[in-house]
CHARMM internal coordinates of N, CA and C (Angstrom, degrees):
IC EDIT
DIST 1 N 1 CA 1.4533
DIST 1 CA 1 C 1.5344
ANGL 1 N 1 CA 1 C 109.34
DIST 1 C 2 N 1.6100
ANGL 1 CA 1 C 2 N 118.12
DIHE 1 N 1 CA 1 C 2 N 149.50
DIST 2 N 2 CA 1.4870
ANGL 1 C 2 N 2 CA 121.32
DIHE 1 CA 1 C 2 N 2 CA 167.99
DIST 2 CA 2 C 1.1347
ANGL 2 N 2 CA 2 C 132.07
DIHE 1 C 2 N 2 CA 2 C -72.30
DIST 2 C 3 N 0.9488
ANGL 2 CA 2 C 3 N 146.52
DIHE 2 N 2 CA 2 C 3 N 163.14
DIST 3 N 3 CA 1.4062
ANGL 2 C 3 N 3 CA 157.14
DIHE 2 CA 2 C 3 N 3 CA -140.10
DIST 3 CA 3 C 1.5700
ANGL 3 N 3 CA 3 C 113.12
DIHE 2 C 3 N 3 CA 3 C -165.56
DIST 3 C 4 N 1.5085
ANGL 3 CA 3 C 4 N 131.83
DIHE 3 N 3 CA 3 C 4 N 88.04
DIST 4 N 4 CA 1.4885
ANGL 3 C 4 N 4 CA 134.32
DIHE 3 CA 3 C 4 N 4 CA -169.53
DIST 4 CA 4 C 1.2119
ANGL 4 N 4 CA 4 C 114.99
DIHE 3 C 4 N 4 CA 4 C -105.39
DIST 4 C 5 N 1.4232
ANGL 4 CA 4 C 5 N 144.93
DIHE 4 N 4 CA 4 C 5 N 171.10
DIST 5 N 5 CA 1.5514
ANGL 4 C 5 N 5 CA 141.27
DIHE 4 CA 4 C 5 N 5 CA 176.34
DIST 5 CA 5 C 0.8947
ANGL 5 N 5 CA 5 C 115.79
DIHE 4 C 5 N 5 CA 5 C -129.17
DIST 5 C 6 N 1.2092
ANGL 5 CA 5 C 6 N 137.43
DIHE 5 N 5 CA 5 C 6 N 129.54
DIST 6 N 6 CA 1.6323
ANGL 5 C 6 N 6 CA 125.16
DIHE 5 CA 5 C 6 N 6 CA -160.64
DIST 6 CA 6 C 2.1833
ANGL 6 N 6 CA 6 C 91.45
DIHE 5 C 6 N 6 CA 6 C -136.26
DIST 6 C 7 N 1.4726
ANGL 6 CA 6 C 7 N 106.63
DIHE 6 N 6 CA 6 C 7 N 158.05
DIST 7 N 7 CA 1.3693
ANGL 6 C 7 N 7 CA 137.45
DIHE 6 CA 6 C 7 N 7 CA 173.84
DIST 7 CA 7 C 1.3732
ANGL 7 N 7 CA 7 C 106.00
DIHE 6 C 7 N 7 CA 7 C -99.32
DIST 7 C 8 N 1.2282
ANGL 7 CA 7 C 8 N 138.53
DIHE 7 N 7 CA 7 C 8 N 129.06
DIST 8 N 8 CA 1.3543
ANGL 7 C 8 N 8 CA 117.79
DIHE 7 CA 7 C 8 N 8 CA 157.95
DIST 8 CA 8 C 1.1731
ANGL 8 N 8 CA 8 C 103.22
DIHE 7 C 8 N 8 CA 8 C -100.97
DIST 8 C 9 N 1.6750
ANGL 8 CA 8 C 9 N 113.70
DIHE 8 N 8 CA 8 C 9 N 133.10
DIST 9 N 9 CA 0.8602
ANGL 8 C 9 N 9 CA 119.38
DIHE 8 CA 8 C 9 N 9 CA -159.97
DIST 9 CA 9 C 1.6585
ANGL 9 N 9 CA 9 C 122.62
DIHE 8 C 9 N 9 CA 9 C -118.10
DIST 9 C 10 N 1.6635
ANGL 9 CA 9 C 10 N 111.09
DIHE 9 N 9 CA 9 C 10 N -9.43
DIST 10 N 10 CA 1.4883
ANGL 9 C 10 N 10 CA 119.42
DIHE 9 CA 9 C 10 N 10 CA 142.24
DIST 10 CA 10 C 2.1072
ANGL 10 N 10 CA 10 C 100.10
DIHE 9 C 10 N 10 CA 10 C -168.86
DIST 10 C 11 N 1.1612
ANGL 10 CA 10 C 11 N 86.06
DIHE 10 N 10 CA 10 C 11 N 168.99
DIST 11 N 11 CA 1.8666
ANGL 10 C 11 N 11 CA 94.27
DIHE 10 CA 10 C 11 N 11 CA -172.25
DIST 11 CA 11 C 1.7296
ANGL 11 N 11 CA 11 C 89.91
DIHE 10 C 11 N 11 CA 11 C -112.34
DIST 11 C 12 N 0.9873
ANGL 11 CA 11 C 12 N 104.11
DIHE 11 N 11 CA 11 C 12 N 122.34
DIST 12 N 12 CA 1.6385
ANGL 11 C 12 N 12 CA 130.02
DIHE 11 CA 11 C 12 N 12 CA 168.68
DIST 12 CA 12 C 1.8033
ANGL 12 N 12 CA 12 C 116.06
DIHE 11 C 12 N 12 CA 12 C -94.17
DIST 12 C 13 N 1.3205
ANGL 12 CA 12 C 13 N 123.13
DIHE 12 N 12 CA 12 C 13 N 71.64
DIST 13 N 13 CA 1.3253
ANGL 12 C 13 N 13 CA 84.01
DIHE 12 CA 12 C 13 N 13 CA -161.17
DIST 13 CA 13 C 1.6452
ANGL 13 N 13 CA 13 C 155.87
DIHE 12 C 13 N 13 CA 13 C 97.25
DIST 13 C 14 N 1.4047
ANGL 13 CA 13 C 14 N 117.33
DIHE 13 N 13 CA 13 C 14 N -158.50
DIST 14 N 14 CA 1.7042
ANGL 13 C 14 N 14 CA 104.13
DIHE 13 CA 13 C 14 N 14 CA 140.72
DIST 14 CA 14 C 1.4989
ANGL 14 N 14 CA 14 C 106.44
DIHE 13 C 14 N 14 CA 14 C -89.77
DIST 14 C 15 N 0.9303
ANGL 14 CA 14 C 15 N 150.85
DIHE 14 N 14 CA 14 C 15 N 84.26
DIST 15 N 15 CA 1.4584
ANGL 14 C 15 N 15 CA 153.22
DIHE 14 CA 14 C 15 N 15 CA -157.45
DIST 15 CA 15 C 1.7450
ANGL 15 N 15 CA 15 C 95.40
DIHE 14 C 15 N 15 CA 15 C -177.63
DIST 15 C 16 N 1.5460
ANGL 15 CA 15 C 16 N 109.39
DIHE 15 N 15 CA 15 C 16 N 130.47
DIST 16 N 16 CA 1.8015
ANGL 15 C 16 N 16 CA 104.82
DIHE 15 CA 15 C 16 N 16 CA 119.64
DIST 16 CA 16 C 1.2149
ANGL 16 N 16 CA 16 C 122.17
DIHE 15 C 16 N 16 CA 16 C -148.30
DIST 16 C 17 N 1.2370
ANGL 16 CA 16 C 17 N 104.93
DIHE 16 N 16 CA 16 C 17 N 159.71
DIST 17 N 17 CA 1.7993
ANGL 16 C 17 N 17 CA 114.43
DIHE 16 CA 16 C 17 N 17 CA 169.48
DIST 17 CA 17 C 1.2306
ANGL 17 N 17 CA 17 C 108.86
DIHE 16 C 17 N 17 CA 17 C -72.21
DIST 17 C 18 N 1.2096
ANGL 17 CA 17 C 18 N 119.48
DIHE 17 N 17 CA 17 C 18 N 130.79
DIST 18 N 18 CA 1.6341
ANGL 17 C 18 N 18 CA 136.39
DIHE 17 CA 17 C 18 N 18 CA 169.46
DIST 18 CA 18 C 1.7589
ANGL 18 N 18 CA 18 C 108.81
DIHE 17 C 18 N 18 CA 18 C -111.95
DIST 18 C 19 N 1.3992
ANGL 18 CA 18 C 19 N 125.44
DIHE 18 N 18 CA 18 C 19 N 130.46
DIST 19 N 19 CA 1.8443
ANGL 18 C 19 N 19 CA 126.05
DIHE 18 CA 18 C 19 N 19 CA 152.41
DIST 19 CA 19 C 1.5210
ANGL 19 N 19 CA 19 C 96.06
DIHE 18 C 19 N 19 CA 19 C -88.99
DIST 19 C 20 N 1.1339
ANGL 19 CA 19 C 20 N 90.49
DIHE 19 N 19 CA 19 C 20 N 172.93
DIST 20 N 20 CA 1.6820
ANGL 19 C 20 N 20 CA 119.08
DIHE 19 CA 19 C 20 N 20 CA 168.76
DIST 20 CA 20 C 1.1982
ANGL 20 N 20 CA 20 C 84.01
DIHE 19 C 20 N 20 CA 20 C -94.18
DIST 20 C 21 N 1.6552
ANGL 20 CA 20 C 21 N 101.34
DIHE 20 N 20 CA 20 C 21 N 154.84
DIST 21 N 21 CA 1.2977
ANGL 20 C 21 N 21 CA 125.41
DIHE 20 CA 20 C 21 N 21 CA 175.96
DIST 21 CA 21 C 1.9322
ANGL 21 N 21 CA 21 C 107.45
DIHE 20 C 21 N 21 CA 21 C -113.76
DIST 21 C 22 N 1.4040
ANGL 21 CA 21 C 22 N 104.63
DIHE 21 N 21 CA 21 C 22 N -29.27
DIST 22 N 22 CA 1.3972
ANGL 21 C 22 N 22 CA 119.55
DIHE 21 CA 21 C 22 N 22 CA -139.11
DIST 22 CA 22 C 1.9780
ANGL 22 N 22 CA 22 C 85.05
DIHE 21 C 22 N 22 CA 22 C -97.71
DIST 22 C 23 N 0.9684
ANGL 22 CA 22 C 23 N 97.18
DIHE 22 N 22 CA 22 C 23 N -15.54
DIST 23 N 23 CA 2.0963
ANGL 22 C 23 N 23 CA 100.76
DIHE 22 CA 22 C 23 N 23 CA -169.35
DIST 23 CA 23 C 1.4189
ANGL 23 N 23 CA 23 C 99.05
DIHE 22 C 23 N 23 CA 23 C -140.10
DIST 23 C 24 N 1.4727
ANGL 23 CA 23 C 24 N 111.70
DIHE 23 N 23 CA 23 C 24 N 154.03
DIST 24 N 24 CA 1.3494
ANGL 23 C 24 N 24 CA 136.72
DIHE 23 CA 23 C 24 N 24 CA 176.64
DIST 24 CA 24 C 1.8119
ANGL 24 N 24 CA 24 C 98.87
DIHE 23 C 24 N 24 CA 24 C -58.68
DIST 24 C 25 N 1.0854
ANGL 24 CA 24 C 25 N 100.39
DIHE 24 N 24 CA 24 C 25 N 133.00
DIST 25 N 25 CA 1.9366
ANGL 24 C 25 N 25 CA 88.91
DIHE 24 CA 24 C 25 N 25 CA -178.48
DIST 25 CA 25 C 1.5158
ANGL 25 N 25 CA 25 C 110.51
DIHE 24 C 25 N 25 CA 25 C 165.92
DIST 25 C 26 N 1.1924
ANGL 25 CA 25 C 26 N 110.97
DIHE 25 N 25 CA 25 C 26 N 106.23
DIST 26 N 26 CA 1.5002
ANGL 25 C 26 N 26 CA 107.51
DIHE 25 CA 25 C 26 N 26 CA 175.10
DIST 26 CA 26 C 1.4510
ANGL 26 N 26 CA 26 C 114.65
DIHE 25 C 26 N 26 CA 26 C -86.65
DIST 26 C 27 N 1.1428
ANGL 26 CA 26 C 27 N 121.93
DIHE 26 N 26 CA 26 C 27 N -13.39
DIST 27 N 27 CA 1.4834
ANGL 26 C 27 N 27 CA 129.23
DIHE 26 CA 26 C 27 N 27 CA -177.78
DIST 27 CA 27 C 1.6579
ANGL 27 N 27 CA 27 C 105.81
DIHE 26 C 27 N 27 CA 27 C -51.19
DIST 27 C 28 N 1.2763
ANGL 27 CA 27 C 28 N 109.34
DIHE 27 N 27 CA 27 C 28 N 144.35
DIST 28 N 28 CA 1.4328
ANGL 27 C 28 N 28 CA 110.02
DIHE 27 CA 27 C 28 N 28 CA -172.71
DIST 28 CA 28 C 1.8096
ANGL 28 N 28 CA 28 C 97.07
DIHE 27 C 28 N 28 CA 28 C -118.32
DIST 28 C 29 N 1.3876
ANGL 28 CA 28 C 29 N 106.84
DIHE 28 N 28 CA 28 C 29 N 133.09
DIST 29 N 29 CA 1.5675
ANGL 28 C 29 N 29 CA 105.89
DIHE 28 CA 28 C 29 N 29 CA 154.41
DIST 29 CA 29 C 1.2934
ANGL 29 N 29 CA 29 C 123.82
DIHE 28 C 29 N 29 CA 29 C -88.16
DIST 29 C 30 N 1.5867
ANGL 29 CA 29 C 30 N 103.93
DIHE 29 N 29 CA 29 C 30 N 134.87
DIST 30 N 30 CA 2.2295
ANGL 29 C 30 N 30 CA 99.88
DIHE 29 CA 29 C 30 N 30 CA 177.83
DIST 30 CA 30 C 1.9136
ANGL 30 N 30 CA 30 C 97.54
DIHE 29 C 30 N 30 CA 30 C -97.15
DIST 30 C 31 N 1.2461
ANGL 30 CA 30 C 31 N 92.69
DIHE 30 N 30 CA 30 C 31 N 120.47
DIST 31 N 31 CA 1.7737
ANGL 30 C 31 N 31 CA 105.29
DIHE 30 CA 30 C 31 N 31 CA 177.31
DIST 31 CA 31 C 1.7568
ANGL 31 N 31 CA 31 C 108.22
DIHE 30 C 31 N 31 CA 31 C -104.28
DIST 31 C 32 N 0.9759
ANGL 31 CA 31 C 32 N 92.16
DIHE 31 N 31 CA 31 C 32 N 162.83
DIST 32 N 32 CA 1.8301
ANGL 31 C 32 N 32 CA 88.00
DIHE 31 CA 31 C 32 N 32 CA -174.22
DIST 32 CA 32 C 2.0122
ANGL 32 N 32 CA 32 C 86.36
DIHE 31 C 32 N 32 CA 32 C -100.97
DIST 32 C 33 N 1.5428
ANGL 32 CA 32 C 33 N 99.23
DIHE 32 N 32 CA 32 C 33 N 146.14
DIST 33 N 33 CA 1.3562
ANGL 32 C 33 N 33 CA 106.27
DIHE 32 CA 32 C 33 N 33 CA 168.70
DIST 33 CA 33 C 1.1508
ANGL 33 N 33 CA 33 C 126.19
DIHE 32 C 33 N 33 CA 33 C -46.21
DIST 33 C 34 N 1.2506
ANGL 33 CA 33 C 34 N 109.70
DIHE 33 N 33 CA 33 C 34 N -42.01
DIST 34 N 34 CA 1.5157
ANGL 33 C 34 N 34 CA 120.90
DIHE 33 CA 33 C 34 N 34 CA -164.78
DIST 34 CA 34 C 1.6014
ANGL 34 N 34 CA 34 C 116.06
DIHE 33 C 34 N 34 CA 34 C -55.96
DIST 34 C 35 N 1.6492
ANGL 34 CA 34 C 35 N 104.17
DIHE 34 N 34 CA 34 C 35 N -46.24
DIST 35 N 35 CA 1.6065
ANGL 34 C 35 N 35 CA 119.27
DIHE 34 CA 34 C 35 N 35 CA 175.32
DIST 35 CA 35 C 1.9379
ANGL 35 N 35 CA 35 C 109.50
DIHE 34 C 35 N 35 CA 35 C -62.68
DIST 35 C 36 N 1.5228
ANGL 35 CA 35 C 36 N 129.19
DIHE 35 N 35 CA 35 C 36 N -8.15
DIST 36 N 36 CA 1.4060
ANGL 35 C 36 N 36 CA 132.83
DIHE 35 CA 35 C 36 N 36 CA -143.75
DIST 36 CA 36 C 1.7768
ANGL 36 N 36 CA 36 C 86.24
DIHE 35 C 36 N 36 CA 36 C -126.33
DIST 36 C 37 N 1.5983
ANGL 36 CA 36 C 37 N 107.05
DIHE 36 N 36 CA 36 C 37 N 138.78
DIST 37 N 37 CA 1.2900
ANGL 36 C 37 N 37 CA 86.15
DIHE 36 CA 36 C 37 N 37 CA 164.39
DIST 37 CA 37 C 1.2636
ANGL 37 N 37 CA 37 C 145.81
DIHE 36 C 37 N 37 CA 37 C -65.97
DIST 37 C 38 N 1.2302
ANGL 37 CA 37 C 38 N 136.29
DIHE 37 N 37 CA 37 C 38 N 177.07
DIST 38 N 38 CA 1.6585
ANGL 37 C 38 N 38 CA 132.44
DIHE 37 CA 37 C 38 N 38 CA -173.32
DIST 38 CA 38 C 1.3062
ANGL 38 N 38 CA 38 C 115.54
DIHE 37 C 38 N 38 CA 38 C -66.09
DIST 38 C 39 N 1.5486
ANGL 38 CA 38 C 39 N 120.01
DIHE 38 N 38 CA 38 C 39 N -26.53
DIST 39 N 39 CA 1.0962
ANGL 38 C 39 N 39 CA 135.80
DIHE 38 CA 38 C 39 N 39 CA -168.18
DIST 39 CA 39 C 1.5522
ANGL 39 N 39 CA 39 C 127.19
DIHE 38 C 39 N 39 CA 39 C -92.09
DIST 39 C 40 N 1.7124
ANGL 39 CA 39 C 40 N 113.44
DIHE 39 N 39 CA 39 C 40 N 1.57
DIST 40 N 40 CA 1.2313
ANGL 39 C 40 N 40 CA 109.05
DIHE 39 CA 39 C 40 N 40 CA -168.70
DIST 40 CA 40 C 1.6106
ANGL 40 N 40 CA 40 C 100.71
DIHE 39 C 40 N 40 CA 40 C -78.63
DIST 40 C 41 N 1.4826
ANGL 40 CA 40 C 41 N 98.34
DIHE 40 N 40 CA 40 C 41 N -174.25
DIST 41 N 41 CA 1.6523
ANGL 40 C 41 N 41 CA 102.82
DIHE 40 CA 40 C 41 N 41 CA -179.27
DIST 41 CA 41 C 1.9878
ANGL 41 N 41 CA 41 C 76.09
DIHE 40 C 41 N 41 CA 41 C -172.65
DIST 41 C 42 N 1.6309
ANGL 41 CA 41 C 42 N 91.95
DIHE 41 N 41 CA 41 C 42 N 154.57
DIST 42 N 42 CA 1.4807
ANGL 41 C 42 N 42 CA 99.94
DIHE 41 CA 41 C 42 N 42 CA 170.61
DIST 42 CA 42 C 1.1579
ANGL 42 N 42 CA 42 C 137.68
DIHE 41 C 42 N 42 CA 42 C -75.66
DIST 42 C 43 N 1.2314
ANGL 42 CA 42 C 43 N 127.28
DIHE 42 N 42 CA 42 C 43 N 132.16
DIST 43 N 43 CA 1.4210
ANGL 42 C 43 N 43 CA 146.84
DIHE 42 CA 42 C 43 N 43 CA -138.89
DIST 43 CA 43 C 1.6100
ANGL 43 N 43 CA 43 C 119.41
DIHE 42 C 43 N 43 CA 43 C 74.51
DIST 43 C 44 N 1.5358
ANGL 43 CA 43 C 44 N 116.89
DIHE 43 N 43 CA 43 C 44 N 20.43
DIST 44 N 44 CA 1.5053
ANGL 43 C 44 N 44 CA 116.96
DIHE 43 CA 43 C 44 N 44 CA 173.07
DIST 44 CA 44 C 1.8287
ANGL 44 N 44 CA 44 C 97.37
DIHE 43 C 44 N 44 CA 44 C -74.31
DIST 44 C 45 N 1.3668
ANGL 44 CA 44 C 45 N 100.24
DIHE 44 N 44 CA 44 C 45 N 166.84
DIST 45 N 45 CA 1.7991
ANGL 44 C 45 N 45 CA 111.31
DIHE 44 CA 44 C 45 N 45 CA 168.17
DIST 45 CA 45 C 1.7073
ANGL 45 N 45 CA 45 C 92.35
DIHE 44 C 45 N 45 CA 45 C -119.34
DIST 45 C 46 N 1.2746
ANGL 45 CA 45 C 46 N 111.48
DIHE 45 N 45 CA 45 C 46 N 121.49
DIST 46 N 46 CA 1.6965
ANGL 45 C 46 N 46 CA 130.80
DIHE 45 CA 45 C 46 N 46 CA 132.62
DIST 46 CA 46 C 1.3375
ANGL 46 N 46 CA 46 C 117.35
DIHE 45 C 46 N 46 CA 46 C -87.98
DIST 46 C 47 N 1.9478
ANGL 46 CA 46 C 47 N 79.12
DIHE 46 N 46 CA 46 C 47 N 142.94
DIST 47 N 47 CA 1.8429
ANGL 46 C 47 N 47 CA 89.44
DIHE 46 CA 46 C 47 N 47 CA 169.29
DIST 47 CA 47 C 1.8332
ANGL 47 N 47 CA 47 C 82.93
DIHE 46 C 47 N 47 CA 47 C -118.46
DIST 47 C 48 N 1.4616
ANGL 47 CA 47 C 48 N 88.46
DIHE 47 N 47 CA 47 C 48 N 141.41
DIST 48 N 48 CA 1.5574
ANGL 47 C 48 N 48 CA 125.56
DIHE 47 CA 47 C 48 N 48 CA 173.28
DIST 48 CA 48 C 1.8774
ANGL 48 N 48 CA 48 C 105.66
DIHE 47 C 48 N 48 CA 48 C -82.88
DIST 48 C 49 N 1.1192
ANGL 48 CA 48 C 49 N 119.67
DIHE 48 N 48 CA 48 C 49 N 88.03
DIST 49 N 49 CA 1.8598
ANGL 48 C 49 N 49 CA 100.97
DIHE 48 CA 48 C 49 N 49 CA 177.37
DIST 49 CA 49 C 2.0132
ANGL 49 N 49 CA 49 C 97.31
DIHE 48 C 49 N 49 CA 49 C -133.01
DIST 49 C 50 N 1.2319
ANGL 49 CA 49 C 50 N 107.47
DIHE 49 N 49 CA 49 C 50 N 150.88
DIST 50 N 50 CA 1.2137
ANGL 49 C 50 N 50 CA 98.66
DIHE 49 CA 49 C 50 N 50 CA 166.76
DIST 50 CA 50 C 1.5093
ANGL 50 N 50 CA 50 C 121.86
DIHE 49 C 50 N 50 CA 50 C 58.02
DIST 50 C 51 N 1.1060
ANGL 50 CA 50 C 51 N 110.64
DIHE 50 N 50 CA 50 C 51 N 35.27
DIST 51 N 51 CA 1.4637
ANGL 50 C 51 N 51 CA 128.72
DIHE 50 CA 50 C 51 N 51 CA -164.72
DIST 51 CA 51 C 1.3362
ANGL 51 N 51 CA 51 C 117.88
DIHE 50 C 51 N 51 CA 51 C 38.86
DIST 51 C 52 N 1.0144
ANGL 51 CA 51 C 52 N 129.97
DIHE 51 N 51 CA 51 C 52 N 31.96
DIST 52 N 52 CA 1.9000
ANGL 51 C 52 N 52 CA 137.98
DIHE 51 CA 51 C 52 N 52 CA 159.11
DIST 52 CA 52 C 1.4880
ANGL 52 N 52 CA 52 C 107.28
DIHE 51 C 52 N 52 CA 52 C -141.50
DIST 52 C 53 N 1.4924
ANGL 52 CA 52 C 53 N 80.00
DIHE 52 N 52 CA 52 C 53 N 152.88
DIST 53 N 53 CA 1.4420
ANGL 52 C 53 N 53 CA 117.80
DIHE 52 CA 52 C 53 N 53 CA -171.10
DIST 53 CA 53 C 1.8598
ANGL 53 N 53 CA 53 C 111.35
DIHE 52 C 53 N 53 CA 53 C -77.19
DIST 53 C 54 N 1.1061
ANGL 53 CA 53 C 54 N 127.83
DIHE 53 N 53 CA 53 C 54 N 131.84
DIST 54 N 54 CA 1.7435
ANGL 53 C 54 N 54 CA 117.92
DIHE 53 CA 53 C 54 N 54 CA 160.10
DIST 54 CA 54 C 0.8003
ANGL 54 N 54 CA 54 C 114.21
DIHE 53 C 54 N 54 CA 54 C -147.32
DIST 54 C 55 N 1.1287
ANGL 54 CA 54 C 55 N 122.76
DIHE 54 N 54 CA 54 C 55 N 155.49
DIST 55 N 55 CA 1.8386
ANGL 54 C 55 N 55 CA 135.25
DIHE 54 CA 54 C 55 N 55 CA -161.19
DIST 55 CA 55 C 1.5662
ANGL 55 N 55 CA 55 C 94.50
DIHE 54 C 55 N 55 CA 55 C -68.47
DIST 55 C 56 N 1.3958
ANGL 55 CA 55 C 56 N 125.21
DIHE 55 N 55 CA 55 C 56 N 152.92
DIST 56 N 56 CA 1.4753
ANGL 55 C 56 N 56 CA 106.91
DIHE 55 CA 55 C 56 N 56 CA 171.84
DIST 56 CA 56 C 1.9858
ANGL 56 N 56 CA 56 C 91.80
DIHE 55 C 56 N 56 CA 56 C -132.91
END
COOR INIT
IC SEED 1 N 1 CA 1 C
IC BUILD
């Protein structure tokens, strides 16, 4: 299985924008809060594995 790194890069809401950390890429993903832990705030790093998110 993959393993991705994400920036959060602002909280919208139930929404956030995530970058990759791990690849060249400005593209941002919008994730719903609910799937992200409770605890992020912007500029945290997630790793994406196993289909969930954790603070790393």
């Amino acid at each position: 299985m993959d393993t991705w790194y994400y920036e959060v890069v602002s909280i919208d809401g139930d929404y956030a924008n995530l970058k990759r950390t791990d690849i060249d890429s400005d593209d941002l993903k919008l994730v719903a809060r609910a799937l992200l832990p409770d605890e992020i705030y912007v500029g945290c790093r997630l790793k994406y594995e196993m289909m969930q998110y954790e603070i790393e």
